[in-house]
C-alpha positions in Angstrom: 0.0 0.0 0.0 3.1 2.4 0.9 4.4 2.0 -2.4 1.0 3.5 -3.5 1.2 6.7 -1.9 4.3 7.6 -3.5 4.9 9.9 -6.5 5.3 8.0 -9.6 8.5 7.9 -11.6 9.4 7.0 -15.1 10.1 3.8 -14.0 6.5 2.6 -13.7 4.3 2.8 -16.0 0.3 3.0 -15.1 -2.5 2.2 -16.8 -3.3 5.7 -17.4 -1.9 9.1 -16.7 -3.8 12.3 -18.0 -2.7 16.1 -17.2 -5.1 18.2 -14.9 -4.9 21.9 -15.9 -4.6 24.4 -13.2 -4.0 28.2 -14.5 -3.8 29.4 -17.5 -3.8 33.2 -17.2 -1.8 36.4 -18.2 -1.6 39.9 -19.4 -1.8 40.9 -23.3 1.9 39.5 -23.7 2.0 36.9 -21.4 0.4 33.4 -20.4 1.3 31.4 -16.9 -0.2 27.8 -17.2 0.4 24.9 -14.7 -0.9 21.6 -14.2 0.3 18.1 -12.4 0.2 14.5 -13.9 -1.3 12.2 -11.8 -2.7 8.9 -12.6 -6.5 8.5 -13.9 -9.4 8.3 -11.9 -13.4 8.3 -11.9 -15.4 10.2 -9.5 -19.0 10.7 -9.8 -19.8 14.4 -8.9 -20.8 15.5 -5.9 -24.4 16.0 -4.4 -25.8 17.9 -1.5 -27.5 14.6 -0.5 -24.1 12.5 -0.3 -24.1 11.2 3.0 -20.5 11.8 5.1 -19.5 8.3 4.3 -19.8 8.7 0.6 -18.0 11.8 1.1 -15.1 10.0 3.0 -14.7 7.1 0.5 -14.5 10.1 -2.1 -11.3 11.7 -0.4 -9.6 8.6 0.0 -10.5 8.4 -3.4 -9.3 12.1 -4.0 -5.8 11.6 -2.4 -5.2 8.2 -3.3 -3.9 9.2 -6.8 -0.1 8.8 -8.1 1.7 12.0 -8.9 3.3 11.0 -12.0 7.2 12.7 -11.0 9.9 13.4 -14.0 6.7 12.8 -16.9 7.1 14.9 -20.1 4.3 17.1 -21.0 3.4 19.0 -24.4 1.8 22.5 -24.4 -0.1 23.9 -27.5 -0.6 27.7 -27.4 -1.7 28.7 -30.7 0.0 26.4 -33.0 3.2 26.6 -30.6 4.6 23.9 -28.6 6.3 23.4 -25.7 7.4 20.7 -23.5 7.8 20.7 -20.1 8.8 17.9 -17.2 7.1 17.4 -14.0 8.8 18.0 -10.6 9.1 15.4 -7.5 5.2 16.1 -7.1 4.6 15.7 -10.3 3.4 19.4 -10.9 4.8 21.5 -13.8 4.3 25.2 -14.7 5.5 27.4 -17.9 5.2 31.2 -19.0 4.6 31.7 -22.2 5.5 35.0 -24.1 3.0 34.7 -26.6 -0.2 37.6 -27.8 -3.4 36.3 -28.6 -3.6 36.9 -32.4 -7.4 37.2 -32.2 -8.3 39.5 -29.7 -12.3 38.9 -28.3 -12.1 35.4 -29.3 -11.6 32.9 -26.7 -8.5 31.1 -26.1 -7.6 27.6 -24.8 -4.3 26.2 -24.1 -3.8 22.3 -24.5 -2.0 19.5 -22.8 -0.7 16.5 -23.3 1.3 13.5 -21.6 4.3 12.6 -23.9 6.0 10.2 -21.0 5.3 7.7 -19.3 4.0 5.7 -22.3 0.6 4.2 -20.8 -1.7 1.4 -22.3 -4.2 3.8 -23.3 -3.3 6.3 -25.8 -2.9 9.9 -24.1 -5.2 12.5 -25.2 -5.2 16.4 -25.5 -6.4 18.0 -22.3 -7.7 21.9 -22.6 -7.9 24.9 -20.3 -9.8 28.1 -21.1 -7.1 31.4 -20.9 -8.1 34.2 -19.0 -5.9 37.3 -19.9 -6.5 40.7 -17.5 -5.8 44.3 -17.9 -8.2 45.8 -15.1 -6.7 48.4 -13.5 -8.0 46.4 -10.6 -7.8 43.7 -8.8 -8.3 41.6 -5.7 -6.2 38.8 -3.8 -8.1 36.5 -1.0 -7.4 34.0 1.0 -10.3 30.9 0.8 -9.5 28.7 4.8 -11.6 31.0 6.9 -11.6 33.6 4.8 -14.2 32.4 1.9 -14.7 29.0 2.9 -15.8 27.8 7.0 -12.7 25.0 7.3 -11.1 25.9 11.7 -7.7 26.0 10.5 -6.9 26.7 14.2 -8.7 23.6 15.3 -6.9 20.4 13.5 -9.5 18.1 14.7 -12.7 19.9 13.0 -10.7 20.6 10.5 -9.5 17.3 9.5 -13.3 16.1 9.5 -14.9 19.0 7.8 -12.2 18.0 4.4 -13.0 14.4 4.9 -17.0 14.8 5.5 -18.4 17.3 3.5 -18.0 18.0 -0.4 -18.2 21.0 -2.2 -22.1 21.1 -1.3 -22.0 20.9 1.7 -19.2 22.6 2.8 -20.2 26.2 4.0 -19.0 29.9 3.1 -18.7 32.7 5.4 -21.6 34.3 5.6 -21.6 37.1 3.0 -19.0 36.5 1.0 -20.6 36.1 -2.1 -22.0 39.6 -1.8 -18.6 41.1 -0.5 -16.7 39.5 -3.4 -19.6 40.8 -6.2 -19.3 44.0 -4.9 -15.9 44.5 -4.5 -15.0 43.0 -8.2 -18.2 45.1 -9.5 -19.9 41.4 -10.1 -16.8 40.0 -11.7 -15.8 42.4 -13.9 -12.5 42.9 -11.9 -10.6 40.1 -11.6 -10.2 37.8 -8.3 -7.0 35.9 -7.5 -6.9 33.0 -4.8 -4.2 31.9 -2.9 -4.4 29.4 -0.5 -1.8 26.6 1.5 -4.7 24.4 0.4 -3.2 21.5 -1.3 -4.3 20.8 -5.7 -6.1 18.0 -4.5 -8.6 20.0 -3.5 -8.6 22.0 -6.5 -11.8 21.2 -8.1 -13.7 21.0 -4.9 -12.8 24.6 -4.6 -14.2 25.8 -8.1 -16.8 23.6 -7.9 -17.4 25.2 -4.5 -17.4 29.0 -5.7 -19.8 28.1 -8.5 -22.4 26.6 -6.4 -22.2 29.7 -3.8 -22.1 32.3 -6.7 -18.8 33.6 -5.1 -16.9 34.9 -8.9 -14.1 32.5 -9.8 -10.9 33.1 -10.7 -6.9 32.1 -11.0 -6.7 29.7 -8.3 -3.3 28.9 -6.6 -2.8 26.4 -4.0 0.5 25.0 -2.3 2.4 22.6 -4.7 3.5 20.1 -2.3 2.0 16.8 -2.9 -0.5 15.5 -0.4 -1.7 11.9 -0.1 -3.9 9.1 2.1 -1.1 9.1 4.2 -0.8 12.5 5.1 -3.7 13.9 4.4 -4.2 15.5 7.5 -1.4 18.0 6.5 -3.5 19.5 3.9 -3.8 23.2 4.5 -1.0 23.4 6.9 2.5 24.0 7.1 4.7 27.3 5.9 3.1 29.7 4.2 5.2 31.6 3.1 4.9 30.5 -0.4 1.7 32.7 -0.9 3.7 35.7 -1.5 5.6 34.1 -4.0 2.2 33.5 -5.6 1.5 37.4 -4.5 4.4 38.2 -6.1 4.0 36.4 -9.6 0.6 37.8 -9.7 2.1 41.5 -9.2 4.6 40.9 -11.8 1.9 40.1 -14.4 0.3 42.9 -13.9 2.6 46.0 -13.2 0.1 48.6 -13.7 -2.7 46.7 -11.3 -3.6 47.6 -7.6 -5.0 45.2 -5.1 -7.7 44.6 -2.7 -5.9 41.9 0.2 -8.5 40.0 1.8 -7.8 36.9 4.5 -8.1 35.7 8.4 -6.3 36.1 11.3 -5.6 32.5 11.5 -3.1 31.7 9.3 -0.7 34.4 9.8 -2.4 36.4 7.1 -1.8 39.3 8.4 2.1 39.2 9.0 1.9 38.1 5.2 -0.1 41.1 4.3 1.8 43.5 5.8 5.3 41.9 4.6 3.7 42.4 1.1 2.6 46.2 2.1 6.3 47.2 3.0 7.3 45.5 -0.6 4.8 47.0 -3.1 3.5 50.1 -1.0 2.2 52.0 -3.8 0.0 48.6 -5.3 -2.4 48.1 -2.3 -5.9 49.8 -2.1 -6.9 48.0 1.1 -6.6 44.9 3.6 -9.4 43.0 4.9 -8.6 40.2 7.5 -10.9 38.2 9.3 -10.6 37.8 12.8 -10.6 34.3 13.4 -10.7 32.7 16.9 -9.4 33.7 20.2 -5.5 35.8 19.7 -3.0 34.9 22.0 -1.9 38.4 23.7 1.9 38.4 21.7 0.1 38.0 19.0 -2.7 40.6 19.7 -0.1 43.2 20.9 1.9 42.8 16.5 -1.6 42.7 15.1 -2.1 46.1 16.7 1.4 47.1 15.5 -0.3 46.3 12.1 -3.1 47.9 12.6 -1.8 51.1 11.9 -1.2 50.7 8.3 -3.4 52.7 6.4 -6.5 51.3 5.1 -5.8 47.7 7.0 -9.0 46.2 8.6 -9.6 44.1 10.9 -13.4 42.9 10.5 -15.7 40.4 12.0 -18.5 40.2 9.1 -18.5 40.5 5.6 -21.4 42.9 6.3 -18.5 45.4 8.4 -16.0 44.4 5.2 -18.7 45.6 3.0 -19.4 48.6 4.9 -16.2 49.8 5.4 -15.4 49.6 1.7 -18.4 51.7 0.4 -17.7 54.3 3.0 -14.0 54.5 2.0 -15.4 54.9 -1.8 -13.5 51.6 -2.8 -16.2 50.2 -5.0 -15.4 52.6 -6.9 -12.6 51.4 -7.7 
């Protein structure tokens, strides 16, 4: 069973591997994609009226997939190719310098495992590009920021991933109307990052399209999660978020941000670290408070507090509040 868990390596060669898309967004010169390789499986999709167990047997399900490590991938943008290999978790990721020659017509970028060779044939995988030039834009959080998960409390929030699906799991209340408002219904663009783990990638979209909460770019943390570990999901450093920050920044020079997230995550050290680097690209901070704060704590959250325009709220409803009487729906 050990053997299982492990990411796959060249050396072994499934039954069938198949590339899941994860991004594929950019500016008017440039597209970010990445994706992972991981071994085939079916899942029915989820209902509201799946009881926990059927929920369980799908995240063993969910988490008992190989990472396919060191597998050669093809990229198609526009008649272009490109090949890329997966790391030790069997993710890969590529930026692309490449204009969409027909502006207002949708684009898709396609994938497609080269190696491992697998019994069935591999097939072209596609992924809708979404390419931004908004003036602005916002940045959230989803654990306890969009999406009810106690990330303070390991216990619940083991059970909550492993019980519920992405019907049953619960938003904060508001958010949706927060999030509509703040975007001006979507027509801003949203960016997600979260030390959520890709396995629970399309839980999470299929999560904000069942809440009406607008989608966009979603990045997670790359390290891969399994059965074995699976109560490490969510946890760990964070600090790569503001590498994800930072890529986002750099795609979009000319773009200022709306920082949303919770207090229980070290958010908003994060936040502020990210204030003191690109001072002149943040609009506002919204964060959560999340739980009891341990006085230490308390005592650099008020340090923090002085930054202009940084929030701490309690509802979306004060979030929501605070941003039409500071005019930034306008935005």
């Amino acid at each position: 069973m050990s053997q299982l868990l492990k990411p796959q390596s060249l050396k072994t060669k499934p039954e069938k591997v198949r590339v899941e898309p994860f991004l594929a967004f950019g500016n008017k010169e440039t597209v970010f994609v990445k994706g992972r390789v991981i071994s085939s499986y079916r899942e029915r999709r989820p209902s509201s009226r799946n009881s926990w167990i059927r929920n369980i047997i799908a995240s063993i399900r969910r988490y008992s997939v190989f990472s396919v490590a060191n597998a050669k991938v093809e990229i198609m943008l526009h008649e272009k190719t490109f090949e890329v290999e997966t790391d030790e978790d069997g993710v890969f990721e590529k930026q692309i310098e490449v204009r969409n020659p027909n502006p207002g017509v949708v684009e898709q970028v396609n994938f497609k495992v080269k190696s491992p060779a697998t019994k069935n044939k591999s097939v072209w995988v596609a992924k809708g590009v979404s390419r931004f030039n908004q003036k602005t834009g916002v940045i959230s959080d989803i654990d306890d920021t969009v999406l009810i998960s106690h990330s303070t409390e390991l216990g619940k929030k083991f059970w909550l991933s492993i019980s519920k699906n992405a019907y049953t799991r619960r938003p904060l209340p508001g958010v949706s109307k927060f999030y509509r408002a703040l975007t001006h219904n979507g027509e801003n663009p949203i960016f997600y990052v979260s030390s959520s783990d890709w396995s629970l990638y399309d839980l999470i979209r299929d999560f904000m399209r069942f809440r009406n909460i607008p989608l966009g770019p979603t990045l997670l943390k790359d390290k891969h999660i399994n059965i074995k570990n699976i109560w490490k999901s969510g946890g760990g450093s964070h600090q790569h978020k503001l590498e994800k920050v930072q890529r986002i920044f750099d795609l979009y020079p000319n773009m200022k941000f709306f920082l949303i997230g919770d207090s229980g995550q070290h958010d908003p050290e994060l936040y502020a670290e990210i204030i003191k680097s690109n001072p002149d690209r943040i609009l506002a901070v919204f964060i959560r408070l999340v739980g009891s704060l341990e006085p230490e704590r308390k005592a650099n959250l008020e340090k923090i507090i002085g930054l202009n325009n940084f929030f701490f709220i309690e509802s979306s409803d004060e979030a929501l509040e605070l941003a039409s009487n500071h005019k930034f729906l306008e935005q």
